[in-house]
C-alpha positions as CSV (number, residue, x, y, z in Angstrom):
1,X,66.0,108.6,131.4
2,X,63.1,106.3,130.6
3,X,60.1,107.6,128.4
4,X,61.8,110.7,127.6
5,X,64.6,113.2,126.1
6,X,65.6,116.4,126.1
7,X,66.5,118.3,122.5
8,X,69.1,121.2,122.7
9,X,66.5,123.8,124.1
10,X,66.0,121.8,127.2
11,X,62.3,121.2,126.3
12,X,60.9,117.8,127.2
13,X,60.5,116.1,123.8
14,X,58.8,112.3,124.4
15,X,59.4,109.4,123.2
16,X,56.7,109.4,120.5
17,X,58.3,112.7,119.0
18,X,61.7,111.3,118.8
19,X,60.4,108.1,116.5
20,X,58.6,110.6,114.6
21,X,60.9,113.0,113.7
22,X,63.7,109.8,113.3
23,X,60.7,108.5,111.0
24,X,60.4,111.4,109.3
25,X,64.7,111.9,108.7
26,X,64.5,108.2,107.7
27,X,61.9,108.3,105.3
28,X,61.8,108.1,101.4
29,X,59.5,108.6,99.1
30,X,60.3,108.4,95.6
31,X,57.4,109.5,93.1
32,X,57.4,108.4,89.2
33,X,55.2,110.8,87.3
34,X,54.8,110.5,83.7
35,X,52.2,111.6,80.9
36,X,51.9,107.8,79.8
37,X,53.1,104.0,79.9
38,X,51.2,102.6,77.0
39,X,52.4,104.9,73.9
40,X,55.6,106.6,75.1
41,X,58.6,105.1,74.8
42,X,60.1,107.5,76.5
43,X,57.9,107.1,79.5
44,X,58.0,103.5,79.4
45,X,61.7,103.1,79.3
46,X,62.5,105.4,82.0
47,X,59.7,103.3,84.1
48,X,61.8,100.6,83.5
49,X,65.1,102.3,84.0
50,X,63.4,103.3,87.4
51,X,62.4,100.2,88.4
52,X,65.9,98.8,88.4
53,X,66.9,101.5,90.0
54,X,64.8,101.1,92.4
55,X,65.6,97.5,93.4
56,X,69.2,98.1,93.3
57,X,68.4,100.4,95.8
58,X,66.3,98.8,98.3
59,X,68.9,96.7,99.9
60,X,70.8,99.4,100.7
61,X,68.2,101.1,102.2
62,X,67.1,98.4,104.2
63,X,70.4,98.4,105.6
64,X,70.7,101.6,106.6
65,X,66.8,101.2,107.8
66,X,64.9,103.6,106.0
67,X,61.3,103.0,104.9
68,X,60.6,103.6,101.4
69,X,57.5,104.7,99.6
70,X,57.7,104.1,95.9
71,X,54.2,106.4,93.7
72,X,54.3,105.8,90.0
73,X,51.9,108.6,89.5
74,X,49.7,109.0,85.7
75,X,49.2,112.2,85.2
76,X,46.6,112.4,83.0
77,X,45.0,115.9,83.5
78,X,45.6,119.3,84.2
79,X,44.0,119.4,87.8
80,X,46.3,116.5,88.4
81,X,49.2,118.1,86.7
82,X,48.9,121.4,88.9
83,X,48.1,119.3,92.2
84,X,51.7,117.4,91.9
85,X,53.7,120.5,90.3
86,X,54.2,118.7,87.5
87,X,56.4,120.1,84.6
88,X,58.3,117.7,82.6
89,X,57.1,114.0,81.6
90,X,58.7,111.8,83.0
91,X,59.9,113.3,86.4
92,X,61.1,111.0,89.3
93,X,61.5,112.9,92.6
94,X,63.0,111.8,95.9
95,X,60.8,113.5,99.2
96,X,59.1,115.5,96.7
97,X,62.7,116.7,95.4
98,X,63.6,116.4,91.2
99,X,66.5,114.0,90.6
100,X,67.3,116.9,87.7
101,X,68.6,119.9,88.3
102,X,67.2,121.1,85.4
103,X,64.7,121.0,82.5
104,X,65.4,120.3,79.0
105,X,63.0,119.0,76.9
106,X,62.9,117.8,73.2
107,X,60.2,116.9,70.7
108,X,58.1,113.6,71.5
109,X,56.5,112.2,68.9
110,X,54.7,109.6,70.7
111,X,53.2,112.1,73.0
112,X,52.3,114.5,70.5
113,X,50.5,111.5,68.8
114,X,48.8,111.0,71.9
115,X,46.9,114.3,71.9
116,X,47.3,115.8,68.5
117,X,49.7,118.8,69.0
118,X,53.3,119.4,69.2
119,X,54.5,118.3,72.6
120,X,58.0,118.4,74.1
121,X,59.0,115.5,76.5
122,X,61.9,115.5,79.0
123,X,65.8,114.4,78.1
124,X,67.9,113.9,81.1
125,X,71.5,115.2,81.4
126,X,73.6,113.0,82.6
127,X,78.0,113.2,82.4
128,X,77.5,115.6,79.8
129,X,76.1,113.4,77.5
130,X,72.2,114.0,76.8
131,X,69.6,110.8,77.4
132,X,65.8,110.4,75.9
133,X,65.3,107.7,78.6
134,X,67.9,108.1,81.6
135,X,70.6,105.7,82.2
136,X,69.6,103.3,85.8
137,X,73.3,105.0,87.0
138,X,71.8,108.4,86.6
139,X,68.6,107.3,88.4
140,X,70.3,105.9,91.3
141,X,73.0,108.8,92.1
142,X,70.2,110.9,91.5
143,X,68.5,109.5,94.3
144,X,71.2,109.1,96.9
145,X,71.9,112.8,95.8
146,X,68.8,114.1,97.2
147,X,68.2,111.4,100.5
148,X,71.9,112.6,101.9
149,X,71.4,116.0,101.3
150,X,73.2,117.0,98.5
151,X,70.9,118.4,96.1
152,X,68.2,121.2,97.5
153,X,65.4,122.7,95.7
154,X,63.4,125.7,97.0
155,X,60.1,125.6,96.2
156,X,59.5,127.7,93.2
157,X,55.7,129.3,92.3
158,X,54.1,126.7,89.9
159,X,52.5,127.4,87.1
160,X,51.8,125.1,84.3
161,X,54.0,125.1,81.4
162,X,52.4,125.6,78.3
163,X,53.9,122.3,77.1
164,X,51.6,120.6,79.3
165,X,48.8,122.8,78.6
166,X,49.1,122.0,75.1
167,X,49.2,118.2,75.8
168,X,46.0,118.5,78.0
169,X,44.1,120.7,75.9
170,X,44.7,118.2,72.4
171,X,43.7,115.4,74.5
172,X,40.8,116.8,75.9
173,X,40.2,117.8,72.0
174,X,41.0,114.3,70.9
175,X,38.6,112.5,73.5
176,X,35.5,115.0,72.6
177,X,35.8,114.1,69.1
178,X,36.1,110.4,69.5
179,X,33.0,110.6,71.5
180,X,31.3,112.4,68.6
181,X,29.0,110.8,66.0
């Protein structure tokens, strides 16, 4: 059967589809987003936390051939915030899937410093115990969770959290002012 295959319906399905769906199953993309790497510890740490994470990981992947995408991703204004469904700082996601299953949030002083209002920054959950900056173990099951199917997210309706709409709005505020006089 050279040059093509048949799927379960009996359509002809060529070669080119197969490798692009296989692509597609054997794909990750894992996206970093956070508010900011420069003040927030919180954001920083994680980065870090990720990044070993990340290179614990890629030997296993390699080995099991999938191609991975790695976006750190600074969001840094509302029409960005809304355009990646953003809601928590820092989130990492997996094919566009949150390593969290939820989101709990605390005071973040550096953050709030950042733009001059009270802002709330993500903690993660992890084996019952609650993290400001999550543990690389967390990162990594969180991942594996998500590429072999074993945590699914529907796709709620975004809006943007008033969190984040605070944070925006003082930094916008901030930035006009330090451009004044």
């Amino acid at each position: 059967m050279s040059g093509n295959c048949f799927d379960k319906k009996m359509k002809r399905t060529t070669d080119s589809e197969l490798r692009c769906n296989y692509e597609k199953r054997r794909e990750v993309i894992l996206d970093f987003l956070y508010l900011d790497l420069n003040t927030c510890e919180r954001c920083k740490a994680t980065d870090a936390s990720f990044d070993l994470a990340v290179t614990l990981l890629l030997d296993v992947f390699k080995l099991l051939d999938f191609h991975v995408k790695i976006h750190k991703i600074n969001v840094t204004t509302k029409e960005l915030a809304e355009q990646y469904h953003f809601i928590s700082s820092p989130t990492i996601r997996v094919n566009g899937i949150d390593i969290c299953d939820e989101v709990k949030e605390n005071r973040c002083q550096d953050c709030g410093d950042l733009c001059g209002e009270t802002v709330d920054c993500r903690i993660f959950i992890y084996q019952g115990e609650e993290y400001e900056e999550p543990p690389v173990a967390m990162i990594v099951e969180g991942i594996l969770e998500v590429v072999f199917g074993h945590i699914n997210q529907k796709e709620k309706n975004y809006q943007l959290p008033d969190n984040l709409k605070r944070f925006f709005s003082g930094k916008d505020q901030k930035n006009v002012k330090k451009g004044c006089c």
